[in-house]
N, C-alpha and C positions, 0 to 999 in steps of 0.2 A: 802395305798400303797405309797402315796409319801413320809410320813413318813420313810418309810420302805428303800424308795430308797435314802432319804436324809441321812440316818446312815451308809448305802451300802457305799455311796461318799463320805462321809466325809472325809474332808485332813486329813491328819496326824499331830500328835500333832511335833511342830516345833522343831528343836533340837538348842540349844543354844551353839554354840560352845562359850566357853573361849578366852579369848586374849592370844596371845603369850608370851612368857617366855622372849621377847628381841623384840623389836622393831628394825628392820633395818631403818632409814632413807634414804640411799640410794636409796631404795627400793623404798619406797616412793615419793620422788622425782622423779624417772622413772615413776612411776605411774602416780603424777601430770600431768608428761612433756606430756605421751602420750594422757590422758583425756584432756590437751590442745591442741595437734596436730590432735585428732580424731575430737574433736571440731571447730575447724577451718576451717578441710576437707569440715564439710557439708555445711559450711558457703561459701564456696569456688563454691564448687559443685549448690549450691543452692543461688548464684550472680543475683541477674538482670539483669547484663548487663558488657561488658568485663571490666569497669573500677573499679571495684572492688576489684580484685583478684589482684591489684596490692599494695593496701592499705592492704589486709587483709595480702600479702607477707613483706609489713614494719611492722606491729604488730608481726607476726611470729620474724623479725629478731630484733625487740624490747626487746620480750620477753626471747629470749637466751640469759642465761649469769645471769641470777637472783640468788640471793641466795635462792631465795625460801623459807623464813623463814617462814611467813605466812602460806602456805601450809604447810608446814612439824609441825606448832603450832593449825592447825586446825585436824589432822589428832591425834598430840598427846593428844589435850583436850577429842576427839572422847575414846578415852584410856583411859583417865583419866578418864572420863564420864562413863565408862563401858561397854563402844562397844562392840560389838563381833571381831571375828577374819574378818567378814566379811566389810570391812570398804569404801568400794564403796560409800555411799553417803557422806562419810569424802572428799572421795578423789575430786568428785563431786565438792562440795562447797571448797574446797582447790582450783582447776584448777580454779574458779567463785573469789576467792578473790586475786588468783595472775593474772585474768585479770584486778580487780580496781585497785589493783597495780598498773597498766603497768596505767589506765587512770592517776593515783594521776599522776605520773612520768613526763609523756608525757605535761601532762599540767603543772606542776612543773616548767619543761622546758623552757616552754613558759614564763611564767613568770618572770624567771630568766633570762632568755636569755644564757640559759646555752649552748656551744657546743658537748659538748661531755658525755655520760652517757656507762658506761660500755665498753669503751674504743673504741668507735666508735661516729659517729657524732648522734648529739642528732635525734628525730623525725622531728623537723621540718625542722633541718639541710639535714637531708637525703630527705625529700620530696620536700626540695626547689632545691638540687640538682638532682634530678628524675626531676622537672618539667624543667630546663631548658637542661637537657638533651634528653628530649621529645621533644625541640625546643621551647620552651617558652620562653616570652624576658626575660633576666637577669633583668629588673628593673622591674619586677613583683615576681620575684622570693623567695625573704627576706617575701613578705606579700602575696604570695600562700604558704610558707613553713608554715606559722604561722595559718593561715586557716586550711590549710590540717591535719594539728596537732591538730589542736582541734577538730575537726570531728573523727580524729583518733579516740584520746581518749573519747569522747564520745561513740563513736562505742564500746568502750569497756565496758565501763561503760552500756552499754546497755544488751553487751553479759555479762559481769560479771553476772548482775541483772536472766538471763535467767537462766544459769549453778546455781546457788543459790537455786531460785525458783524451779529448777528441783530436786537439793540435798535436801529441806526440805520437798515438796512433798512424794519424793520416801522415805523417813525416815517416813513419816506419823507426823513431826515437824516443820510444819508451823509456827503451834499458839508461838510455842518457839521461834524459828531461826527469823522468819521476822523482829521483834521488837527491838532484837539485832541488828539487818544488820544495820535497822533505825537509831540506835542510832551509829554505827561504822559511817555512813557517817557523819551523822550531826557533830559528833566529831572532826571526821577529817577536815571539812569544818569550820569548828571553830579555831582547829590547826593552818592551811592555813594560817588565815586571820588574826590572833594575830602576825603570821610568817612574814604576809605580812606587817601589820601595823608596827612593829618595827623593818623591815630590813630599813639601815639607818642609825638608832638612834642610835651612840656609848655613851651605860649609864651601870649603876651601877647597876642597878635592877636586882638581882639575880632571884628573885622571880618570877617575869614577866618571864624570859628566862624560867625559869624552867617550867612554866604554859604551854609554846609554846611545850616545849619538853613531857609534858605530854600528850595532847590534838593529838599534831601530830604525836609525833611515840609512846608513852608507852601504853595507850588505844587502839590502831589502829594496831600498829604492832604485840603486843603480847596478850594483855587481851584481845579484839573482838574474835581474831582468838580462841584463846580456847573457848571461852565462845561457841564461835558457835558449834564447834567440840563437845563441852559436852552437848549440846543443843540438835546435832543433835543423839547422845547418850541415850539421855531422862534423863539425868544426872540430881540432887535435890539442890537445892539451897546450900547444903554444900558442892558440890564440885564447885560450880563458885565462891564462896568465898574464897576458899581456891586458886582457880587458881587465882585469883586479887591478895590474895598476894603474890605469884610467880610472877606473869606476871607487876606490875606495877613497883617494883625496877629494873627487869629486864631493862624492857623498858626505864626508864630513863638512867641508865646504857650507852645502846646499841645507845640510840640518842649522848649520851657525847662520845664513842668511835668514831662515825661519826663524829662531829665535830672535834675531834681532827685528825684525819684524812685528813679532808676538809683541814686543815692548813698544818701540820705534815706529811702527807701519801707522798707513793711513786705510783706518775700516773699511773706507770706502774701494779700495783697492781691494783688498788681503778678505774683505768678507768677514773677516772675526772682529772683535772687540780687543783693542790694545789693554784690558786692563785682565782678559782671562788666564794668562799664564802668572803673574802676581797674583790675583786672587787663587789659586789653584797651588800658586809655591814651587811652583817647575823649577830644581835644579840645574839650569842650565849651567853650561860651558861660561857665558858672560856674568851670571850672577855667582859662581866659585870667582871669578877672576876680580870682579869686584868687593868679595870678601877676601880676599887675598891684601887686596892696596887700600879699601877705604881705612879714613881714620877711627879713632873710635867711637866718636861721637857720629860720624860715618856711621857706622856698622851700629850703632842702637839704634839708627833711624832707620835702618833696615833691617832691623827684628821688628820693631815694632809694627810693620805694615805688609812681611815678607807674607804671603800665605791667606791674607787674613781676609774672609769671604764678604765682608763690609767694605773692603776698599777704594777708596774713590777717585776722581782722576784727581783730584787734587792730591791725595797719596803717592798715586801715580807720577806724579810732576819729581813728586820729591826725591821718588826711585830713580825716576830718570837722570836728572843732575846728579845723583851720586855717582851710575855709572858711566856720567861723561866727564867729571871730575877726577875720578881714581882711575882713568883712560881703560878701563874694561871696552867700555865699547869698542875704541881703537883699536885694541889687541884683537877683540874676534875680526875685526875689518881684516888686521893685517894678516891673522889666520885662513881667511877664506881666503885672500890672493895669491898668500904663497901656498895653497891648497888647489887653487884653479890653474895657476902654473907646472906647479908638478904634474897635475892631471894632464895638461896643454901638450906637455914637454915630455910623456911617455908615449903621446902619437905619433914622433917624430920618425921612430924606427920600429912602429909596429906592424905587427904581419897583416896589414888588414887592404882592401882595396881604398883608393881614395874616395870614393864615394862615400865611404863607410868614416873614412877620418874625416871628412868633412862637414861630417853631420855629426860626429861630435863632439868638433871644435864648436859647432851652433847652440848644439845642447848645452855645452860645459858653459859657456859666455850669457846662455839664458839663466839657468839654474840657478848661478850665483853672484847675479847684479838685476835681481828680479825686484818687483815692490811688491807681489801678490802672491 
């Protein structure tokens, strides 16, 4: 009889719907935004105690204004990978890596002592202004802003980890998805700290910059995100190969458009200050290449101002003509193209559906002809 009644009950056998004929990104994106605001709610709801809800209210207005790339490279590896139409634990683990985001950033920050990120005052900038607006003395305020910022993004870094864990579960892709995540932090935290050792140093080593740029954005920002997406897919080792070769020109690419940017951009776009990677001494890829070709009287006028926390844009002026005369600037241009090309030109035979190459022909053409 039980037999009899286990046949009676038996589920139905599962229907696999297909992936869509066109990938909307937008779409997408809305998706993320709201699997992060529904996430937040219960975190909100489900506080300890009243001082919480006002931290989790600076991460909320952290988190607006992202590009979202991350998410929308984790959603289209899911594609790539062979998802179905139904792509909820994509979306899941996308809201789960643009909150590590928000920790890299927050603590980025700190580090740098940056003011302002996405056109507003950076994290600790805003929480050092909340505490003395709360009444807290002004000379506590510089080192409660830098406190409450790292607690931030830990806090994030905590919930990232949860929203993850909950996307490789519900996929039934643990054993895949965790191992990767492991390896996107370590990466990054590797990144960081190559980042961190040769801000500073104005040198020649192309190579070295390159390495910072690979470690911290090209693995991290694009090849993790698919990998996981195709992971969370149940996707086979030929298609994360074939996404590294997409995703690592990419990413190199998309780090050299940021720096030029950092120097180049207009604030009003980009959110940040053209003058914080000079005053800061960022080893980029463009300032080795300019210590490479300026002349010498070149290269003294860029010691004299590399780094140096007084900087002004009239300094700035001067940086800039140097490395548009020693064609640094040039070379990172021609770098990004023939870095978006090769990217271009590995989707051509890759195992992926077209909906899935079509969205990141979009991606790869935003990424790296972007101003913000």
């Amino acid at each position: 009889m039980a037999v009899l009644d286990h046949k009676r009950h038996a589920e139905p056998a599962l229907t696999v719907v297909p992936p869509p004929a066109a990938l909307d990104l937008r779409a997408v994106r809305r998706e993320v935004d709201a699997a992060l605001a529904t996430f937040l709610d219960s975190k909100e709801q489900s506080a300890p105690g009243p001082e919480l809800p006002p931290l989790i209210a600076q991460l909320r207005e952290f988190l607006a204004g992202g590009k979202r790339l991350r998410p929308l490279l984790c959603v289209c590896g899911w594609y790539a990978g062979g998802g179905e139409v139904n792509h909820s634990p994509a979306v899941r683990a996308a809201a789960g890596l643009e909150l590590f985001q928000a920790f890299a950033l927050i603590h980025d920050d700190v580090m740098d002592a940056s003011d302002a990120r996405r056109g507003r005052p950076s994290a600790h900038r805003a929480l050092a202004a909340a505490y003395t607006s709360a009444g807290g003395p002004a000379s506590r305020a510089e080192e409660h802003g830098v406190g409450a910022a790292v607690l931030l993004g830990d806090l994030a870094l905590i919930w990232s980890d949860e929203l993850l864990h909950r996307a490789s579960l519900r996929s039934q892709g643990s054993e895949r998805v965790l191992p990767l995540l492991d390896e996107m932090r370590s990466e990054v935290v590797y990144g960081q700290y190559l980042d961190l050792q040769t801000t500073g140093l104005l040198s020649a080593d192309v190579e070295t910059a390159l390495r910072v740029v690979r470690y911290k954005t090209a693995k991290y920002t694009v090849e993790r995100p698919l990998h996981i997406g195709a992971a969370l897919a149940g996707a086979g080792p030929e298609v994360h190969t074939a996404l590294s070769a997409f995703a690592l020109p990419l990413g190199d690419a998309f780090q050299l458009r940021d720096d030029l940017l950092g120097v180049f951009g207009d604030p009003r776009e980009t959110g940040k200050s053209v003058l914080d990677d000079l005053r800061a001494g960022k080893a980029t890829v463009l300032m080795a290449l300019a210590v490479q070709r300026a002349s010498r009287s070149e290269l003294r006028s860029l010691r004299a101002r590399f780094g140096r926390r007084n900087l002004t844009e009239r300094d700035a002026e001067v940086v800039r003509s140097i490395l548009e005369r020693s064609g640094a600037r040039q070379a990172v241009e021609e770098m990004i193209q023939a870095w978006r090309d090769e990217a271009l030109a590995s989707l051509d035979h890759a195992p992926f559906p077209a909906a899935a190459v079509a969205a990141l022909r979009d991606i790869a053409g935003s990424a790296t002809a972007r101003h913000a």
